[in-house]
N, C-alpha and C positions, 0 to 999 in steps of 0.2 A: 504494500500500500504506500510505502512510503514513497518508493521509486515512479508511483504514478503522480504522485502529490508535487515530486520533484518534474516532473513530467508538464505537469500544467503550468507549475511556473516559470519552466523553459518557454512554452508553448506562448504564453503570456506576453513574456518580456519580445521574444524573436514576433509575435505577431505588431507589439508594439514598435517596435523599431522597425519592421518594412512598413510599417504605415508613414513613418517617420522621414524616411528613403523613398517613398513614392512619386513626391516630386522629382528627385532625381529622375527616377527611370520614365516617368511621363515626357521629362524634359531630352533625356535619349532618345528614346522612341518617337517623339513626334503624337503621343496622343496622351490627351487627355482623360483617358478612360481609368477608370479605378473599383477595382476589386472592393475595397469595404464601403467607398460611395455608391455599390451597387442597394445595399440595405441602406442605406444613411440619407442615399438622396431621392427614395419615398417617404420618406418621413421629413426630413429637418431640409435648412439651407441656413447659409450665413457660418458664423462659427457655430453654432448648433451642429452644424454639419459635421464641420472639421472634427468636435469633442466626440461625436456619437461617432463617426467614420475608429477614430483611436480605441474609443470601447468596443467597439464590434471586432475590431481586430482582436485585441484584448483577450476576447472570452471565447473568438472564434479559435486563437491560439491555444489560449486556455485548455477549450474542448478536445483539439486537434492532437496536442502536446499527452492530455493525459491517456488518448488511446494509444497513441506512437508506443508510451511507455507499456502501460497496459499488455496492448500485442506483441510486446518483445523490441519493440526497434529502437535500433543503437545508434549511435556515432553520427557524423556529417554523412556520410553517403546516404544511410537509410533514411534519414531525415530530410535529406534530396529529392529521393527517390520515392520516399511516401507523399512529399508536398507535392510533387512534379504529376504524380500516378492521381493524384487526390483530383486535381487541377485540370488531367487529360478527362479526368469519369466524366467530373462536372460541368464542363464548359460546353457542352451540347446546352444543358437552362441557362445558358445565357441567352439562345434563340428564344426564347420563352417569354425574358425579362426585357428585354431589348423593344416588345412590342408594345410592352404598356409605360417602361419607364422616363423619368419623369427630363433626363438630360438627353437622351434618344428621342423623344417627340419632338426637343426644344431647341434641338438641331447644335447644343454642346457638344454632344458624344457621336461618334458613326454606330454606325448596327455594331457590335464588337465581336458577334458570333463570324463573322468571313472580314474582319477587319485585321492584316495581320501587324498592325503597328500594338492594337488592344492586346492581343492573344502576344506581344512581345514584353509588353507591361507588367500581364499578369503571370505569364511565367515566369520571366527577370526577380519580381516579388516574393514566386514562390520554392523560386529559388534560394532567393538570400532569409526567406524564414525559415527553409528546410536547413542552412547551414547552420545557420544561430540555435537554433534548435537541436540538433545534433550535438553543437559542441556546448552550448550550457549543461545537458542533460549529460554528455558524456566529455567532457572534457579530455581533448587528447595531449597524450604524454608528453611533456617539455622533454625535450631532447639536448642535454649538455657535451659540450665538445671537451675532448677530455685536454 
């Protein structure tokens, strides 16, 4: 129990922090689309936005982080690999979201489902949560030169 506990607040912090870095990768990429402004921007706008966009990652970490643990998953690769695999299931509802939401209609965001500047965004994102994740939860060996 406790290595899931340890789990969530990996999950936590790495979800906070690619929210944090999101501009960043919007600003590479060329788009504007954003993974935790998909739940944040039916509900809020303004800084309402930006605080609820940071919570949702948060707890979305949070929940992500304590299965990683849970299921067995270790180190930076699997926490790559599960963010990454997590990312490929889901991003089909993005077609889903795309048609009612609220920066999609308002012609801020492209469609993001066949948009691949979006689909670089949000892997880029869950990429750098799956590292942070990996390595809080399993920190790897410092290696000293003798």
């Amino acid at each position: 129990m406790r290595r899931v506990a340890r789990g969530a607040l990996a999950g936590a912090a790495a979800g906070v922090a690619w929210k944090a870095v999101e501009p960043l990768l919007q600003k590479e990429f060329g788009s504007p689309y954003s993974d935790p402004g998909i739940v944040a921007g039916i509900v809020a706008r303004g800084r309402t936005r930006t605080a609820l966009e940071f919570a949702v990652q948060g707890v979305n970490g949070a929940a992500f982080g304590a299965a990683f643990a849970r299921l067995g998953g270790h180190g930076i690769r699997g926490g790559v690999a599960a963010a990454l695999a997590e990312n490929a299931a889901f991003w089909p509802a993005v077609g889903v979201m795309q048609r009612f939401h609220p920066d999609v209609q308002a012609g801020r965001w492209p469609k993001p489902l066949t948009d691949l500047r979006s689909l670089q965004v949000s892997f880029a994102g869950h990429a750098i949560f799956g590292i942070l994740l990996g390595a809080l939860l399993d920190p790897p060996a410092v290696r000293r030169s003798s």
